[in-house]
C-alpha positions as CSV (number, residue, x, y, z in Angstrom):
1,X,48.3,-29.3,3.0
2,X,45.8,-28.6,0.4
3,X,45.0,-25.0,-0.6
4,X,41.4,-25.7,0.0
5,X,42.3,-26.8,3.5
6,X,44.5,-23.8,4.2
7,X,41.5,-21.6,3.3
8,X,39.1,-23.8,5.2
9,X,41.3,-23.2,8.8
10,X,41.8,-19.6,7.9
11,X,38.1,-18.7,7.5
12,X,38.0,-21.1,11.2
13,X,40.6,-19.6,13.0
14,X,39.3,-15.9,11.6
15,X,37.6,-13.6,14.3
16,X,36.2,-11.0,11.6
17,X,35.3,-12.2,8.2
18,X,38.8,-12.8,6.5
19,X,38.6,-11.0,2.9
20,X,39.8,-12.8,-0.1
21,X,43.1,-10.5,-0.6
22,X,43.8,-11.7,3.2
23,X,43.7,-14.9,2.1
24,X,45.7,-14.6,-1.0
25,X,48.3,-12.6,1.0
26,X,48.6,-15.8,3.5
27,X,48.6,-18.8,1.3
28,X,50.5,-17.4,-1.7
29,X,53.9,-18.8,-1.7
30,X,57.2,-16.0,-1.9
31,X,58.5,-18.1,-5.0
32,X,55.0,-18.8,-6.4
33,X,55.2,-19.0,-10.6
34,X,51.9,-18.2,-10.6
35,X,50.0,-14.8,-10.5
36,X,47.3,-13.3,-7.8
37,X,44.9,-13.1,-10.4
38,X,45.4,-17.2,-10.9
39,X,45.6,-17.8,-7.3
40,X,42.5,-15.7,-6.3
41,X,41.2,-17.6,-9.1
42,X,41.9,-20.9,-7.3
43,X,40.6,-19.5,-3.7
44,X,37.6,-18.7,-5.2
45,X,37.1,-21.9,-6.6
46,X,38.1,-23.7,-3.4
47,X,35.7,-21.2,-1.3
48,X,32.6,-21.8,-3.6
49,X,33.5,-25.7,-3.0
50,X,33.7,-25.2,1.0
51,X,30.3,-23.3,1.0
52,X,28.8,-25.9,-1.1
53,X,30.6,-28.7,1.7
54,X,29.0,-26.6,4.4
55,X,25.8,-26.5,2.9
56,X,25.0,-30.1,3.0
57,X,22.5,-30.8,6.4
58,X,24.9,-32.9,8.0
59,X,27.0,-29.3,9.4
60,X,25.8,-27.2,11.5
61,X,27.8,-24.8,10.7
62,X,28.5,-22.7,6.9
63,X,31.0,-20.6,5.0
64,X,28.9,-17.0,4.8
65,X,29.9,-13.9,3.1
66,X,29.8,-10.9,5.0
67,X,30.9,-7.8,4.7
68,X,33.2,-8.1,2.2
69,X,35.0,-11.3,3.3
70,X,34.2,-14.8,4.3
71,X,33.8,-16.3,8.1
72,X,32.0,-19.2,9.2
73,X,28.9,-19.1,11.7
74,X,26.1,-21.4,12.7
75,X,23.3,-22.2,10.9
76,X,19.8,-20.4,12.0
77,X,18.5,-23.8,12.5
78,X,20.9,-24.5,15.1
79,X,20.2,-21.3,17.0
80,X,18.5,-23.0,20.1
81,X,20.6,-25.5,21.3
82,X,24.0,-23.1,20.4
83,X,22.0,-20.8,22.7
84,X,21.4,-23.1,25.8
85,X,25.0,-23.8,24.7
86,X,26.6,-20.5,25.4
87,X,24.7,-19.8,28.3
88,X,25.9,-22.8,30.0
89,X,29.7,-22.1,29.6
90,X,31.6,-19.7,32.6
91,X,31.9,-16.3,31.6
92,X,36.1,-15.8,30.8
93,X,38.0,-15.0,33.9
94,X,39.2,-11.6,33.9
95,X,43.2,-11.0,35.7
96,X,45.0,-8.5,36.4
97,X,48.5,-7.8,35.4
98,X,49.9,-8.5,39.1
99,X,47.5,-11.4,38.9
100,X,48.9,-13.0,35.7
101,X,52.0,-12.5,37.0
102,X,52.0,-14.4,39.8
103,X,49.9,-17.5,37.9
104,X,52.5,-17.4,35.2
105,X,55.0,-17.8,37.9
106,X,53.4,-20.4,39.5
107,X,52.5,-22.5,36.3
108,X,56.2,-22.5,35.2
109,X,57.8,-23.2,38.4
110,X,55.2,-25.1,40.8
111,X,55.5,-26.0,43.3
112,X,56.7,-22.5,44.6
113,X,56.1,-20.6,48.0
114,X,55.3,-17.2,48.1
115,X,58.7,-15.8,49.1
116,X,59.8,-17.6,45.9
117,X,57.0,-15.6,43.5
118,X,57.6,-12.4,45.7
119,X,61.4,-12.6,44.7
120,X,60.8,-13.1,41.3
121,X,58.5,-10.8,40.9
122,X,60.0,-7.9,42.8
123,X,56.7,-7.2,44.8
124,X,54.9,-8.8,47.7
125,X,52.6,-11.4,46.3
126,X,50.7,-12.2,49.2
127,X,47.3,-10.2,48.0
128,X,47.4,-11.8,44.7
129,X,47.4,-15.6,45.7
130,X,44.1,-15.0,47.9
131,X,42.4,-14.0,44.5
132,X,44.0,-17.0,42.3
133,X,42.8,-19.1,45.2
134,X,39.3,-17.7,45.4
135,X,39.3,-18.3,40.9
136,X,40.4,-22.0,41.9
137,X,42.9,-21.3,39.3
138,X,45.6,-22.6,42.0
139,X,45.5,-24.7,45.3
140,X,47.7,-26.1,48.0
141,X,50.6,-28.1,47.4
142,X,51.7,-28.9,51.0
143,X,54.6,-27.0,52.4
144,X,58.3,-26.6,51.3
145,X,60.8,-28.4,54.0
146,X,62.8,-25.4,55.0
147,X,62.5,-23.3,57.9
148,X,58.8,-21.6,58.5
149,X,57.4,-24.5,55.9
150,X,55.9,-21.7,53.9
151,X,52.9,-23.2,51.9
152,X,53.4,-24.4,48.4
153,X,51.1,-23.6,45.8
154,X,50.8,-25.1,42.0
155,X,47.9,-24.5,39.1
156,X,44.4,-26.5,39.5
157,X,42.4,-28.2,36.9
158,X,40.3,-25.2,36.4
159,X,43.9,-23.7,35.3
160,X,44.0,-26.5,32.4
161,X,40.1,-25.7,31.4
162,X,40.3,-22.0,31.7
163,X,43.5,-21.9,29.1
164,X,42.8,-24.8,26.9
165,X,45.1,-27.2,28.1
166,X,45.8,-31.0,28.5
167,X,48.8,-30.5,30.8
168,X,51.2,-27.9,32.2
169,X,53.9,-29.9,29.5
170,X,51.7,-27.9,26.9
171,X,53.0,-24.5,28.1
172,X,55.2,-22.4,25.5
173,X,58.7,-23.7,26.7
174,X,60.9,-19.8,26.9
175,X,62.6,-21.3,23.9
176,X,59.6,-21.3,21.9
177,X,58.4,-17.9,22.9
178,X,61.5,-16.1,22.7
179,X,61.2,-17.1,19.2
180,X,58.2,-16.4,18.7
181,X,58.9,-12.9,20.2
182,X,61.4,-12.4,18.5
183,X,59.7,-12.7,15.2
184,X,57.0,-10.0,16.3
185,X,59.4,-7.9,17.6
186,X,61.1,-7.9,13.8
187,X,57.6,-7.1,12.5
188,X,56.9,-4.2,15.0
189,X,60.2,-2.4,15.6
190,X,60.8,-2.2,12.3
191,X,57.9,-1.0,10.0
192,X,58.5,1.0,6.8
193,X,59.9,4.6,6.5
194,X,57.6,7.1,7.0
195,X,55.5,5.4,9.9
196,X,52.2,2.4,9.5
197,X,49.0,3.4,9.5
198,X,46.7,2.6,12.4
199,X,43.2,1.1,12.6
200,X,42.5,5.1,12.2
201,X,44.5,5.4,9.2
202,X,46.8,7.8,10.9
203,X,50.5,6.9,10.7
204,X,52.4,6.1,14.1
205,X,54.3,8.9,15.5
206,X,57.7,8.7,16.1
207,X,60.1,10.2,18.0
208,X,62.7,12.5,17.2
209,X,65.6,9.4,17.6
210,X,63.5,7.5,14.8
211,X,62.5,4.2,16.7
212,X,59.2,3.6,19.1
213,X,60.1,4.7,22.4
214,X,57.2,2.7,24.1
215,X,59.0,-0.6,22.9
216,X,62.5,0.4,23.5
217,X,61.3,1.6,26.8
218,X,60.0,-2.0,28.0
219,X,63.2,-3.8,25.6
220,X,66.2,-2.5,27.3
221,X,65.0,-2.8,31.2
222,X,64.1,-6.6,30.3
223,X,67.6,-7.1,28.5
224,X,69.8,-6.0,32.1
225,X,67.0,-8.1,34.5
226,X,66.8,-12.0,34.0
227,X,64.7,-12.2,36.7
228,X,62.2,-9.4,35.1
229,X,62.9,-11.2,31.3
230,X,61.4,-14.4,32.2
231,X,58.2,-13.4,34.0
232,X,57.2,-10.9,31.3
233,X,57.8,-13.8,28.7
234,X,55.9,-16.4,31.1
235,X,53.3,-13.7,31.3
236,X,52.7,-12.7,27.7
237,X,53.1,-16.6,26.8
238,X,50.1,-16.9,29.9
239,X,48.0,-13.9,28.0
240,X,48.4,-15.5,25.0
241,X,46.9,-19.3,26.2
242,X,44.5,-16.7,27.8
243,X,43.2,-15.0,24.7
244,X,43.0,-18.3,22.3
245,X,40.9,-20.2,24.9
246,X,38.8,-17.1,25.2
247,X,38.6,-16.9,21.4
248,X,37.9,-20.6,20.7
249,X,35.0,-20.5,23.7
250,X,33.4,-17.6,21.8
């Protein structure tokens, strides 16, 4: 991939204007020859050809510079049909945590009854289906041949549109997430001596046996239940889906 389209799909994917240090921080390469002052040199050059690109009338959307950093937005021009746009899409759905259990349980292992989501989860689940049903998020499946035929229930269409899928296949396989997991876990346990600063510029506070509590606290009950590991991975693999549809709607 070229560095101009690397820059073009970080500015695209950014939420906040991305600055050019960000940039330089993501693209540069750990055995790069070359220094930041000739690779900001080459992002600036690829940036002033995207906001040229994105000039042209045939986008309606640009490159802009604001505060500080670089983000794309549309064009003032296209302000009225972008409007009539956004007011005709669904405001995002808004779950709860026993909610999003429950749908992550059912999108990994429909068709499932409620005894089935119950066990897994560890609570009754009987509340929480009426509200998926309600958010069409889920739907009838017929009923499981076993004794009482409890009801089976598995994700709808409106599942697929609300999280930005083609097909439940597109789900994070537990493989995938662990790994992916695991990689943020690296970043977060294990931060540099002396504590990272916040969003407030004040450094995280440890406690007196040196590590985060919170996160060892929600590590080691996950590591001696199975059962409780998957469904918080299906769950945080469901917030995730969640998050970039939301993202990519706004």
């Amino acid at each position: 991939m070229s560095l101009k389209a690397k820059v073009e799909a970080i500015i695209y994917a950014a939420e906040t204007p991305v600055t050019l240090d960000q940039i330089l921080h993501l693209v540069k390469e750990p055995a790069a020859a070359a220094t930041d002052a000739e690779i900001k040199s080459e992002l600036r050059a690829c940036l002033e050809q995207l906001t040229a690109d994105y000039n042209s009338a045939e986008h309606g959307v640009e490159v802009r510079q604001v505060a500080g950093g670089y983000r794309m937005a549309t064009k003032p021009e296209q302000h009225d049909v972008v409007r009539a746009f956004a007011k005709s899409l669904k405001p995002p759905i808004r779950l709860s945590l026993p909610a999003l259990e429950t749908l992550a349980v059912i999108a990994y292992k429909q068709p499932v009854t409620v005894p089935e989501i119950s066990e897994i989860r560890g609570v009754d689940s009987g509340g929480v289906i009426a509200t998926l049903l309600d958010r069409k998020l889920i739907t009838t499946a017929g009923r499981k041949a076993v004794i009482g035929r409890p009801i089976l229930y598995k994700t709808t269409k409106e599942f697929l549109l609300r999280f930005g899928l083609k097909d439940v296949s597109e789900l994070p396989s537990m493989e995938e997430f662990e790994k992916l997991v695991s990689e943020s876990m690296q970043a977060d346990l294990y931060p540099a001596e002396g504590g990272v600063a916040d969003a407030t510029g004040t450094p995280e506070v440890r406690d007196e046996g040196g590590g985060a509590p919170e996160a060892e606290a929600q590590l080691e009950p996950a590591a001696e239940n199975g059962a409780e590991e998957r469904i918080d991975e299906a769950v945080e693999a469901t917030t995730t889906i969640q998050e970039s549809s939301e993202e990519k709607a706004s």
